[in-house]
C-alpha positions as CSV (number, residue, x, y, z in Angstrom):
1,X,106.3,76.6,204.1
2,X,106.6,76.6,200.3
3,X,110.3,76.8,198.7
4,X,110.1,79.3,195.5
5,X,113.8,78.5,195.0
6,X,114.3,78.4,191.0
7,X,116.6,75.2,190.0
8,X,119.8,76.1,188.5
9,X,122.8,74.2,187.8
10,X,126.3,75.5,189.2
11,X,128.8,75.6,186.6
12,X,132.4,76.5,188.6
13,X,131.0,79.4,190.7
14,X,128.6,80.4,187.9
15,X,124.8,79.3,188.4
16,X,122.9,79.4,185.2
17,X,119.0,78.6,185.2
18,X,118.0,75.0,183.8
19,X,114.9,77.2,182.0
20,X,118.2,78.9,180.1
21,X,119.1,75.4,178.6
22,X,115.3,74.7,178.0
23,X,115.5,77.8,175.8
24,X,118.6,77.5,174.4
25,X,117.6,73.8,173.0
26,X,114.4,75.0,171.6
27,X,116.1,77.6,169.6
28,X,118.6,75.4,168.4
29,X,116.1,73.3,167.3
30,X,113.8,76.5,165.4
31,X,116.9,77.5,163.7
32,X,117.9,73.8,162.6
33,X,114.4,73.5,161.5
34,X,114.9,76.8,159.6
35,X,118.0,75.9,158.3
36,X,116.4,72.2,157.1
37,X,113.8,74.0,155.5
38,X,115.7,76.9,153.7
39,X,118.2,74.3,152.1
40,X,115.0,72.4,151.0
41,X,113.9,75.3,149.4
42,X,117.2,76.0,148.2
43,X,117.7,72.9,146.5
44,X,113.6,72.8,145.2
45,X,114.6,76.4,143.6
46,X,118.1,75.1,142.3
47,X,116.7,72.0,140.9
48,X,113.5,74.1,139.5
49,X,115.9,76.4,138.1
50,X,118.0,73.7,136.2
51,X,115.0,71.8,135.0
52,X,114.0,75.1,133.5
53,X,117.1,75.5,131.1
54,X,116.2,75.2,127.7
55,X,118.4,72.5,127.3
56,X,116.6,70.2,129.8
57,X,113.6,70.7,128.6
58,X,114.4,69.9,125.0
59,X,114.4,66.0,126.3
60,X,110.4,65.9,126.8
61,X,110.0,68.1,123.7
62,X,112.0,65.8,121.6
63,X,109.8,62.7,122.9
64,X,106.6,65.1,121.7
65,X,108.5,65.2,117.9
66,X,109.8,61.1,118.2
67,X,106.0,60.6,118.9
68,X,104.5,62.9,115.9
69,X,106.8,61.8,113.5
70,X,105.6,57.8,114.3
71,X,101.7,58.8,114.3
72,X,102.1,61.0,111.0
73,X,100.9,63.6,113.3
74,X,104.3,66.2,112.6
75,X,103.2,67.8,109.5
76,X,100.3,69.1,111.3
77,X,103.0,70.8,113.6
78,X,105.8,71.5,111.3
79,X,105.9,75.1,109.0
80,X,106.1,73.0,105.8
81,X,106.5,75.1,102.1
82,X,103.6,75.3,99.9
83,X,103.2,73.1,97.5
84,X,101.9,74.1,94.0
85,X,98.4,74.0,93.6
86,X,99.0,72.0,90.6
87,X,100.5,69.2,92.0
88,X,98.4,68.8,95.3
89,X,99.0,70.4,98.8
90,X,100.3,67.0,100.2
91,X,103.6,67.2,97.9
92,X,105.6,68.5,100.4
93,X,104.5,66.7,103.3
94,X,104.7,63.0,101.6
95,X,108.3,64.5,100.6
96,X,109.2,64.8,104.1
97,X,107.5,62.5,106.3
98,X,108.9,59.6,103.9
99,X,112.7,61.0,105.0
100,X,111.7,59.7,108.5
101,X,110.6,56.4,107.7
102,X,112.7,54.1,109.6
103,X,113.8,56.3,111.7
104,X,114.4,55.2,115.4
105,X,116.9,57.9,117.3
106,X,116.2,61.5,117.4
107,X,118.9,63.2,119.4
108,X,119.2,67.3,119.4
109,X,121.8,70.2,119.6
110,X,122.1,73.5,120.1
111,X,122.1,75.2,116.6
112,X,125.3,77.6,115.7
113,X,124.6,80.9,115.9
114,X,121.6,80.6,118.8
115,X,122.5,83.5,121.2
116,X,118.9,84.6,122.2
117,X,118.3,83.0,125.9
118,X,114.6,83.5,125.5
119,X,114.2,81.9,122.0
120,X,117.0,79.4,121.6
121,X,117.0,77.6,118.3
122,X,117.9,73.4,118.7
123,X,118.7,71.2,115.7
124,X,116.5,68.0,115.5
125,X,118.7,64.8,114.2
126,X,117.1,61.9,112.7
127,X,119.8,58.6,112.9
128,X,122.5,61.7,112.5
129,X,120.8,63.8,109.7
130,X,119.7,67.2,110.5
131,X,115.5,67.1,109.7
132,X,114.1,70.1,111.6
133,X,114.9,73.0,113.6
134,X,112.6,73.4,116.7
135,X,112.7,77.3,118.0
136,X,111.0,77.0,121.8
137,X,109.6,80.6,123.5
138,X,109.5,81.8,127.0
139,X,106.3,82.1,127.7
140,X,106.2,82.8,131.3
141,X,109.5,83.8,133.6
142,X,109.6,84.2,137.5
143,X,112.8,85.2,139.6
144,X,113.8,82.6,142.8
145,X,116.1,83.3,145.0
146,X,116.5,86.8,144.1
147,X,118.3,86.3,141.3
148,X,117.7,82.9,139.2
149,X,114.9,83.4,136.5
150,X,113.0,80.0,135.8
151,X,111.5,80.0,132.6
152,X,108.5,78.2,131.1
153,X,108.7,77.3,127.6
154,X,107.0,76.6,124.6
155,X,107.5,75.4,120.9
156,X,107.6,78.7,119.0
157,X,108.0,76.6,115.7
158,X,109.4,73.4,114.0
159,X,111.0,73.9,110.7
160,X,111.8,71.1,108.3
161,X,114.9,70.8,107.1
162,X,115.2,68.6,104.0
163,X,116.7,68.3,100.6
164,X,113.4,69.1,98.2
165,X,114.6,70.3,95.3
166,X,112.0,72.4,93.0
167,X,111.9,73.5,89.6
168,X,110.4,76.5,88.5
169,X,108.9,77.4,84.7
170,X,108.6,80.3,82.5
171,X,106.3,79.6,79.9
172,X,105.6,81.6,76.9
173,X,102.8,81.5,74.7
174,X,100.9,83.4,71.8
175,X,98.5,86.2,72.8
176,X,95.0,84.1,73.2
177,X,96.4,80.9,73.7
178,X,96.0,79.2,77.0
179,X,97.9,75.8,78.7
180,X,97.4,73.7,81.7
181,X,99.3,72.2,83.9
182,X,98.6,68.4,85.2
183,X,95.1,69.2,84.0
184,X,94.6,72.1,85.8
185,X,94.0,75.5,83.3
186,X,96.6,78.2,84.4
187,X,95.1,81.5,85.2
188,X,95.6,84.9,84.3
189,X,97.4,85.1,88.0
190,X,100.5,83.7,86.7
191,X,101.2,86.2,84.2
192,X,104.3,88.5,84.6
193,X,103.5,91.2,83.1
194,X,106.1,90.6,79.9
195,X,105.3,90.9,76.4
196,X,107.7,88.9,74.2
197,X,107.7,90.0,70.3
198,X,108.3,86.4,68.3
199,X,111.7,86.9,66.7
200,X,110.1,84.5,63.7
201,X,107.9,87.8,62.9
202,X,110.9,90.6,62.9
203,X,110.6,91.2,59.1
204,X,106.5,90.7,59.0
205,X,105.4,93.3,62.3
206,X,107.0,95.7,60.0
207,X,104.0,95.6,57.6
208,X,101.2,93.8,59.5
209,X,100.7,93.4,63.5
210,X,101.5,90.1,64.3
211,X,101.1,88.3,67.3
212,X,102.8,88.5,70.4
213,X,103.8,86.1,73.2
214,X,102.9,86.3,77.1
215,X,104.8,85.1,80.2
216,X,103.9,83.0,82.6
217,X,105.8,82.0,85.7
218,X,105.2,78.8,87.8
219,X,107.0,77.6,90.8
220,X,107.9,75.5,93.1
221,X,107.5,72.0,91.3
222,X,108.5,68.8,93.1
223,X,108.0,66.8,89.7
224,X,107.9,67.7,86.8
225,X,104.8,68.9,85.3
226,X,102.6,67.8,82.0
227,X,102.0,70.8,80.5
228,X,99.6,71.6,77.3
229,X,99.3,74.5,75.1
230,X,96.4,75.3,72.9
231,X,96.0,77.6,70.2
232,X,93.1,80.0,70.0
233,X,90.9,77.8,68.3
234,X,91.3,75.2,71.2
235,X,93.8,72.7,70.0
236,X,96.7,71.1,71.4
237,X,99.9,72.4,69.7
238,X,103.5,70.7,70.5
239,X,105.4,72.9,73.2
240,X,109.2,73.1,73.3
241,X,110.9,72.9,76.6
242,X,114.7,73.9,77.3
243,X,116.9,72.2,80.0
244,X,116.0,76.0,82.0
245,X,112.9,75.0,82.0
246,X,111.6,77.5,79.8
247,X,108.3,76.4,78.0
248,X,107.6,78.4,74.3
249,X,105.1,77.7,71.3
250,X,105.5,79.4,68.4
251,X,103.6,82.6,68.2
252,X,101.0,81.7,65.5
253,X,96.9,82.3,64.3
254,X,94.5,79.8,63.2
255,X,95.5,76.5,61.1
256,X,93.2,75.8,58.3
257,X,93.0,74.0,55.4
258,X,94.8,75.7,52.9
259,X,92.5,76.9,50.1
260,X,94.0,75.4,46.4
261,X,94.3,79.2,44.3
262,X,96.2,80.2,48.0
263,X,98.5,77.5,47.6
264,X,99.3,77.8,44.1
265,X,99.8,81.2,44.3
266,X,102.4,80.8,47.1
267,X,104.2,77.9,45.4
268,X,104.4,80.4,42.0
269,X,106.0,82.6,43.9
270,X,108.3,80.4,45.8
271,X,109.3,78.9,42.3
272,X,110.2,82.3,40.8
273,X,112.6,83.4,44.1
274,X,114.4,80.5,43.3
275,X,114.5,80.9,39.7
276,X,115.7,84.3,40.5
277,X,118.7,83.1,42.7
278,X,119.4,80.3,40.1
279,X,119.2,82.8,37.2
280,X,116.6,81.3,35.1
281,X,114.3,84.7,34.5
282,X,114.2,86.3,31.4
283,X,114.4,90.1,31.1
284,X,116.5,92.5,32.3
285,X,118.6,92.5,35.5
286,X,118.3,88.7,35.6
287,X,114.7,88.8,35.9
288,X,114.4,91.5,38.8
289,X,111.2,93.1,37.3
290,X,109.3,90.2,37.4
291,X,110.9,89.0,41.0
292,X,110.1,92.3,42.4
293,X,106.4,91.8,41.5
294,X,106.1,89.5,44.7
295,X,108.3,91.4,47.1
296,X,107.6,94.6,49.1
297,X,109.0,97.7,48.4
298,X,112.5,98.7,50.0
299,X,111.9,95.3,52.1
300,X,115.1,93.4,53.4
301,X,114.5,91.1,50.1
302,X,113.7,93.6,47.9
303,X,117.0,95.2,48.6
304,X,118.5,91.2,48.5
305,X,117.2,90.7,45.1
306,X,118.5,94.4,43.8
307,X,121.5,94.0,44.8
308,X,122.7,89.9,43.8
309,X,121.0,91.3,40.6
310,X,123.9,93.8,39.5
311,X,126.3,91.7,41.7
312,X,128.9,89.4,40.1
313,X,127.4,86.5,42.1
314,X,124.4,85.3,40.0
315,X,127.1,85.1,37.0
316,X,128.6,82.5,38.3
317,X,125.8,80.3,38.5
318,X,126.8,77.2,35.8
319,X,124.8,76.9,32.9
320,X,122.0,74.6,32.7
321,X,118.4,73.8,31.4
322,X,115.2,73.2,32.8
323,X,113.8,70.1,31.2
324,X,110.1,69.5,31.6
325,X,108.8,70.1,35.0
326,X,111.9,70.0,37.3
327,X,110.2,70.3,40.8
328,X,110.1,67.4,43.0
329,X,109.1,66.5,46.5
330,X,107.3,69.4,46.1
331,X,105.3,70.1,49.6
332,X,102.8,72.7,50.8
333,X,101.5,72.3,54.2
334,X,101.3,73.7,57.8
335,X,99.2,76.5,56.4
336,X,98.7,79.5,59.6
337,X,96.6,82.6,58.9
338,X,97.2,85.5,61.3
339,X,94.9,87.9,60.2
340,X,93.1,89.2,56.7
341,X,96.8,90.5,55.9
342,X,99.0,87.7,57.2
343,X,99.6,83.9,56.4
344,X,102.6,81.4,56.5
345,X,103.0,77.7,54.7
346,X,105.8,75.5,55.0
347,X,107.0,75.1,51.3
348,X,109.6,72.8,50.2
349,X,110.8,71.2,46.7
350,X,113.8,70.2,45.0
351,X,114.5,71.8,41.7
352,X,116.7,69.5,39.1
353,X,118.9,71.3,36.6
354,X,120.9,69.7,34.1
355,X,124.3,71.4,33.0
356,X,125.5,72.0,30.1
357,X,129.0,71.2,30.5
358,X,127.8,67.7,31.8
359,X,126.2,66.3,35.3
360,X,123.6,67.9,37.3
361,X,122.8,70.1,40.1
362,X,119.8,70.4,42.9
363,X,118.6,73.1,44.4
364,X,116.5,72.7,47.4
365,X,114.3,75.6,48.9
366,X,113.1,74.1,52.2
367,X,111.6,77.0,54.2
368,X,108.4,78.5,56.2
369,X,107.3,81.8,53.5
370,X,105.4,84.7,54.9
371,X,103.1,86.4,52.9
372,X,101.1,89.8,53.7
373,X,98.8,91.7,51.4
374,X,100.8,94.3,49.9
375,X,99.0,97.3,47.6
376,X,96.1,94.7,47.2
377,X,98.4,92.3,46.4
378,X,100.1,88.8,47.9
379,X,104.2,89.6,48.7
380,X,107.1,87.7,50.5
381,X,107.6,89.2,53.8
382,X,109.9,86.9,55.0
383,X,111.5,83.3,54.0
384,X,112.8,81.6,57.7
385,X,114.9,78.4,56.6
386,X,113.4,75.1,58.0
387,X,115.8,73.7,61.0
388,X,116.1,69.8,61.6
């Protein structure tokens, strides 16, 4: 006859089934299993988590810039300025790839001021200078845990940081003129919009339009620039540049040669304003009637000549004579004519009087005279002394 009689084991007076133990050890091992698992997946999640921090990710991303920056492949990555289109687009780039020559350690840092977790801002160091500032981007985010966010990132941008200092130019230049820049002809897209009345031509524009002068502005130069002007006609005329940078040409029309009645006439009446102020005209007022014959009406030197007339000034001139022809170094050149009504010459001589009380005296006119068809006839405008 068959004993059904489960086993058990007698603890004291208490009998507990051996199947109880079996039971007990398999759980024991499920929930060490469990436990071995979920602190595996702790840890994976934790580890995950910390590679995902911005800052441990920055290692592999600064290998990606120590590796661009060998291969000359960074400026294909990095938000460079613009370079002028007249000095080439690689300006910039030659600039700042040349700064990392040499270089063998990048290290980075957290930039000051970086407070946004999901675009944090890193300084990039090259041998301890500060080149570039890399800006990564979350691009994907995923909660573990239940409450740790793991992020996947991505370079946003890579600015350079470098010490390229530019220059900028304002350049000014007659109405009609035009200039270039390394050889390249400067468009009409540069223009600002300002008209700039030559201060050479206050006393002229008041009879006769004269030209005026348009701005240009030009920036961002590495080097500094050739730049050529020409005049309407298509040559080159000499520019002045300030230590601004500030480029100007005299406002001027079309130089010619200089037809032989023209410049007589315009020496004549050069001679006779200095006569005038020497007092050496005949007639009354010290000559003003005949002055007068060459000057505009009510103009700033008609007014001049009226009043050193009736002043006590021209008395004091010293006495003298005139003997033969007393000009020398007489010159007549850099002959301009603006329009039917307008021209300018350079006129300069030196006028030798001998006094009567004994010795001599020179008087030297030196000066660029404007003349502008007055009642149908040639009149001084305007005398602008010559600087040196």
């Amino acid at each position: 006859m068959k004993n059904n009689t489960k086993k058990s084991i007698n603890i004291g007076k208490i009998n507990i089934p051996l199947n109880y133990w079996t039971g007990l050890a398999v759980y024991a091992v499920i929930l060490l299993i469990l436990a071995i698992c979920m602190i595996a997946y702790t840890g994976s999640c934790l580890k995950k988590y910390e590679n995902s921090q911005s800052d441990k990710v920055m290692n592999d991303f600064i290998n990606d810039f120590t590796k661009m920056a060998a291969d000359k492949t960074l400026a294909d990555n990095i938000e460079l300025p613009a370079s002028s289109e007249f000095e080439g687009k690689d300006t910039f780039v030659n600039m700042y790839m040349s700064e990392l020559d040499g270089t063998t350690d990048y290290t980075y840092k957290k930039s000051e001021g970086s407070y946004n977790t999901e675009e944090p801002m890193y300084d990039i160091y090259a041998d301890d200078k500060k080149v570039a500032r890399m800006t990564l981007e979350a691009k994907d985010q995923h909660v573990v845990l239940g409450i740790l966010t793991v992020f996947d990132w991505k370079v946003k941008s890579i600015e350079p940081v470098f010490s390229a200092k530019t220059n900028d130019y304002t350049v000014s230049i007659p109405e009609g003129y035009t200039f270039t820049v390394n050889g390249i002809t400067v468009s009409d897209d540069y223009k600002t919009g300002k008209v700039i009345d030559n201060p050479d031509f206050v006393n002229v524009s008041k009879y006769v339009t004269m030209p005026k002068s348009v701005e240009y502005k030009l920036t961002g130069f590495v080097n500094k620039p050739e730049i050529k002007i020409y005049n309407a006609s298509g040559s080159e005329v000499t520019a002045n540049v300030d230590a601004k940078g500030n480029v100007s040409v005299a406002a001027s029309g079309n130089s010619a040669d200089m037809p032989s009645e023209r410049k007589e006439e315009a020496l004549n009446m050069a001679k006779i304003w200095d006569n005038f102020l020497t007092n050496d005209l005949s007639g009354s007022g010290h000559g003003l009637a005949t002055v007068q014959q060459y000057l505009i009406e009510d103009s700033y030197y008609w007014n001049l000549a009226k009043d050193y007339a009736s002043s006590a000034d021209i008395t004091f001139i010293s006495d003298h004579t005139l003997s033969g022809n007393p000009y020398t170094g007489v010159t007549v050149d850099n002959y301009i004519e603006y329009n039917d009504d307008c021209y300018s010459c350079h006129i300069a001589f030196t006028k030798n009087m001998t006094l009567t009380s004994g010795g001599a005296r020179k008087d030297v006119i030196d000066s660029t005279f404007y003349f502008v068809k007055y009642e149908g006839r040639w009149a001084i405008a305007d005398m602008i002394a010559t600087t040196k």
